[in-house]
C-alpha positions in Angstrom: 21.9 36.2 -25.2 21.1 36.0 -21.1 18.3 33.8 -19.8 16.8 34.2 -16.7 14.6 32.2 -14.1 11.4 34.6 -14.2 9.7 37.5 -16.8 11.0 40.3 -15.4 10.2 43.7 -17.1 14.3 44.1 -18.8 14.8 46.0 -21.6 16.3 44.4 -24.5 17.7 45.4 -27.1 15.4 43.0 -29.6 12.4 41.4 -29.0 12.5 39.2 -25.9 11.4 35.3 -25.6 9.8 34.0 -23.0 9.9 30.1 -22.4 6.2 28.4 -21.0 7.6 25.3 -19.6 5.6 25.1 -16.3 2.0 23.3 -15.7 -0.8 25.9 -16.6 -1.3 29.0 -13.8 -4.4 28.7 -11.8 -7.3 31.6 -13.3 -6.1 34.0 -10.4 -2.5 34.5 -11.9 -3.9 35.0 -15.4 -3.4 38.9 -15.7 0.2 38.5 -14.1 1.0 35.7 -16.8 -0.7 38.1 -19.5 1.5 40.8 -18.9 4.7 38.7 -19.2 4.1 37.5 -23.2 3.9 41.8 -23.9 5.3 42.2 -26.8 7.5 38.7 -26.7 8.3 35.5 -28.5 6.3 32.7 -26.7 7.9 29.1 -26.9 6.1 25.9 -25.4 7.4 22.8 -25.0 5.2 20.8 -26.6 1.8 20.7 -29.1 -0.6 20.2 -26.2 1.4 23.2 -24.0 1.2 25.2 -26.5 -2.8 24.7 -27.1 -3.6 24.8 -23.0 -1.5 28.2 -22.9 -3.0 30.0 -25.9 -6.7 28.8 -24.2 -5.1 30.1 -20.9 -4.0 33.1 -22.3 -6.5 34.2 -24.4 -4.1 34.6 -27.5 -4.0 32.4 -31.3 -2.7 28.9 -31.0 -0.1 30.5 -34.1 1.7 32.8 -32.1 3.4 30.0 -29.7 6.2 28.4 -31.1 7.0 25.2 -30.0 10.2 23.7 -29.7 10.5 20.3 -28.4 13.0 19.8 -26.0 16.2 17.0 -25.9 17.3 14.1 -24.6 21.0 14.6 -23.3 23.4 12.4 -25.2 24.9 10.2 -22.8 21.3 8.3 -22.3 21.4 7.2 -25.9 25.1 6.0 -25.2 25.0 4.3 -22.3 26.0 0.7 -22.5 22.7 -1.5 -21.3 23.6 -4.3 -19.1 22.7 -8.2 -19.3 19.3 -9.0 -19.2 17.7 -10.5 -16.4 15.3 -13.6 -16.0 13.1 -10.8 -14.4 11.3 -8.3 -16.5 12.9 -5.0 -14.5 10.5 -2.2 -13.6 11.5 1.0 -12.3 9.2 4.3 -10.9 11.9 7.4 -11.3 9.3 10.3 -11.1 9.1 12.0 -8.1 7.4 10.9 -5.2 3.9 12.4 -5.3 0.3 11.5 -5.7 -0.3 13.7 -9.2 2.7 11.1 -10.8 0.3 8.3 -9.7 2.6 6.5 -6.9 -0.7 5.6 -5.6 -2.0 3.7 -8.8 1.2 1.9 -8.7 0.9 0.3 -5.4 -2.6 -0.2 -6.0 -1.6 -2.6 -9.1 0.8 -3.9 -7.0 -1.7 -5.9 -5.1 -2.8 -7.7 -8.1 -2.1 -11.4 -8.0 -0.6 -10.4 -12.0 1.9 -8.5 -10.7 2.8 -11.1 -8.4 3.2 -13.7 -10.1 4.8 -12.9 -13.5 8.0 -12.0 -13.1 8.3 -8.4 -12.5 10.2 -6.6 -10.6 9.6 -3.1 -9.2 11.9 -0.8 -8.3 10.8 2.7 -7.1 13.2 5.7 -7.0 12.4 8.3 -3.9 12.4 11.6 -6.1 11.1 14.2 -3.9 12.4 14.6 -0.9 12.6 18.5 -0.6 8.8 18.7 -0.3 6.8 17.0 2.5 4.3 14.5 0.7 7.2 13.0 -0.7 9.5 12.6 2.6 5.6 11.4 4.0 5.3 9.0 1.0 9.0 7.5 1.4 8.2 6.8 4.9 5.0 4.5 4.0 7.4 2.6 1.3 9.7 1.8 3.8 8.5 -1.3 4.7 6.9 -1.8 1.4 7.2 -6.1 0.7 6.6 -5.8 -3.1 9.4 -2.6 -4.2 12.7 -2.0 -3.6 13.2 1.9 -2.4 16.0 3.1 -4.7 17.9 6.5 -3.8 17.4 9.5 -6.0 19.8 10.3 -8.4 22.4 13.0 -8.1 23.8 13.4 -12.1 22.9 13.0 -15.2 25.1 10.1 -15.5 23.8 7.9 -12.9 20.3 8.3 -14.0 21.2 6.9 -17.7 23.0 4.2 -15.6 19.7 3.5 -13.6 17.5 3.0 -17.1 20.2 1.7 -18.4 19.3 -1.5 -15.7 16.1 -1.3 -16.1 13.1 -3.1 -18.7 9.9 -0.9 -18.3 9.7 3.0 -17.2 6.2 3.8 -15.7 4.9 7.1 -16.2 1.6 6.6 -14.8 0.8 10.4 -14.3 -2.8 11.3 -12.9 -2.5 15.1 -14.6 -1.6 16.2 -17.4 2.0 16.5 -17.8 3.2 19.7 -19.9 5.8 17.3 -21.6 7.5 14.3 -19.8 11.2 14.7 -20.7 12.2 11.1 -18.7 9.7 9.3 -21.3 12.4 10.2 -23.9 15.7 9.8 -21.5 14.1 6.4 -20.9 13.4 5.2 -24.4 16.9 6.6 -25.6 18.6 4.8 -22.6 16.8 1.5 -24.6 14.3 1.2 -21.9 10.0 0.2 -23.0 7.8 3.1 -21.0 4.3 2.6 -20.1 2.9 6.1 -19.9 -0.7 7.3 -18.9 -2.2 8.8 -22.2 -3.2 12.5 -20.9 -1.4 15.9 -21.5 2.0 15.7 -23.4 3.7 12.2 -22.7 2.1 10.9 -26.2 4.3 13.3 -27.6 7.3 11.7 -26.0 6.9 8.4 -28.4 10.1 7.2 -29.7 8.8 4.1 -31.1 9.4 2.5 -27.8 5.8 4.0 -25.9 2.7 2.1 -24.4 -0.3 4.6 -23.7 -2.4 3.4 -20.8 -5.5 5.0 -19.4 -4.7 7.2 -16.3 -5.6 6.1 -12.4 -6.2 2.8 -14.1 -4.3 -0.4 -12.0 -5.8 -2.7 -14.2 -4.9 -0.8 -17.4 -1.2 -0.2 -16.3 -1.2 -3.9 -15.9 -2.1 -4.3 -19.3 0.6 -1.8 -20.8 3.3 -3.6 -19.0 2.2 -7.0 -19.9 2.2 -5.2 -23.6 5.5 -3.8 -23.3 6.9 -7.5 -21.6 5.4 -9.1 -24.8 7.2 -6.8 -27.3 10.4 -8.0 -25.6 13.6 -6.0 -25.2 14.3 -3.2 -28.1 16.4 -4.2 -31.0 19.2 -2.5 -31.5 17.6 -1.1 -34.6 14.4 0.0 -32.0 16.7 2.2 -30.1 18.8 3.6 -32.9 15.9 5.0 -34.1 14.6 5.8 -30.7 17.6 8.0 -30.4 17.0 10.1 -33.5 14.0 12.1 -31.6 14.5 14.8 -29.6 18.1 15.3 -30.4 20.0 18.3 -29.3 20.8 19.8 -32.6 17.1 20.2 -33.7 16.4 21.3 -30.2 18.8 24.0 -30.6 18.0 24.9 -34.0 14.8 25.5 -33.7 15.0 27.7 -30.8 17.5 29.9 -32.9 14.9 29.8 -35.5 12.5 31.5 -33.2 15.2 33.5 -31.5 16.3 34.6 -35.2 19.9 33.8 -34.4 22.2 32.9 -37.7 
């Protein structure tokens, strides 16, 4: 089995699969996305991929598989620390206006925000591409977040939810997926999400759906997700039985046709 980075024309010896993980093409690069799925297995990542690819493509819903993708282990592991007397919210998406950074610090100018007990923290994701080396600059002086440094491993991003309440996820597109919804919710963290594109599917049990480039609505899903309190340790157990790597794997053998 070889995987590589883009369709190119190989020959294989059975049938190759080609992985749709990426945001939907724009209409010029349809023909060039039409000939890669020739005679291939087609995988999305999640239901609503799936259906904005086969609408893309011009091809039945039924001939894209979808296999959900997984949470890596250590985030449903990682110890959680104390909680504080301050509900802790954190931004970890990366630092651009289509992950709505802007509707953030547009709520944060709400006298709610303010004055309930919230703390912000916002991680600067990013910085290989200009806007978000631009929008880093503007935080830097920023009186109501604290500017957190991106996050080199794995590891030290399950440590970072692991410190944290609330994950916002207050996306202005539509996500294909949203694979630090689930890290976040396994890592026993609440996530207030925007309800577009896939980050409903990314529910563990522990997910607040807010309407997108809404301050006032993201207001409301974290004052819902305060409310609910921190997850049980029953909430997370069961938080951590989605999106697990074993029925990740198996069913991409199943579509692969691997024993």
């Amino acid at each position: 089995m070889v995987f590589v980075n883009k369709a190119y024309p190989v020959s294989t010896l059975h049938k190759p699969t080609i992985i749709l993980h990426c945001s939907i093409p724009k209409s010029s690069d349809r023909e060039r996305y039409k000939s890669f799925i020739v005679d291939s297995n087609i995988i999305a990542t999640s239901v609503y991929s799936a259906q904005q690819w086969a609408l893309y493509l011009d091809i039945p819903n039924a001939r894209i598989n979808v296999v959900l993708p997984f949470a890596d282990p250590i985030f449903g592991s990682i110890i959680r620390t104390k909680p504080t007397k301050r509900k802790r919210i954190i931004f970890a998406g990366r630092l651009h206006p289509e992950k709505g950074i802007y509707t953030i610090l547009e709520m944060m100018h709400q006298k709610d925000m303010q004055d309930n007990g919230f703390t912000l923290s916002i991680v600067t994701a990013g910085q290989h591409v200009g806007v978000g080396r631009e929008i880093t600059r503007m935080l830097e002086d920023y009186p109501y977040a604290k500017l957190i440094p991106a996050q080199k491993s794995v590891a030290d991003m399950a440590k970072l939810l692991a410190r944290s309440d609330i994950l916002l996820m207050p996306s202005v597109f539509a996500e294909p997926f949203g694979m630090l919804s689930v890290e976040a919710q396994h890592a026993g963290c609440r996530v207030v999400a925007s309800n577009v594109g896939g980050l409903p599917e990314t529910n563990c049990g522990l997910l607040t759906l807010v309407e997108p480039r809404s301050p006032l609505a993201l207001i409301t899903g974290i004052k819902q997700a305060s409310a609910l309190g921190a997850p049980t340790k029953k909430e997370r157990g069961n938080a951590r039985l989605e999106f697990r790597l074993d029925e990740s794997v198996d069913a991409l053998l199943k579509v692969l046709k691997v024993e």
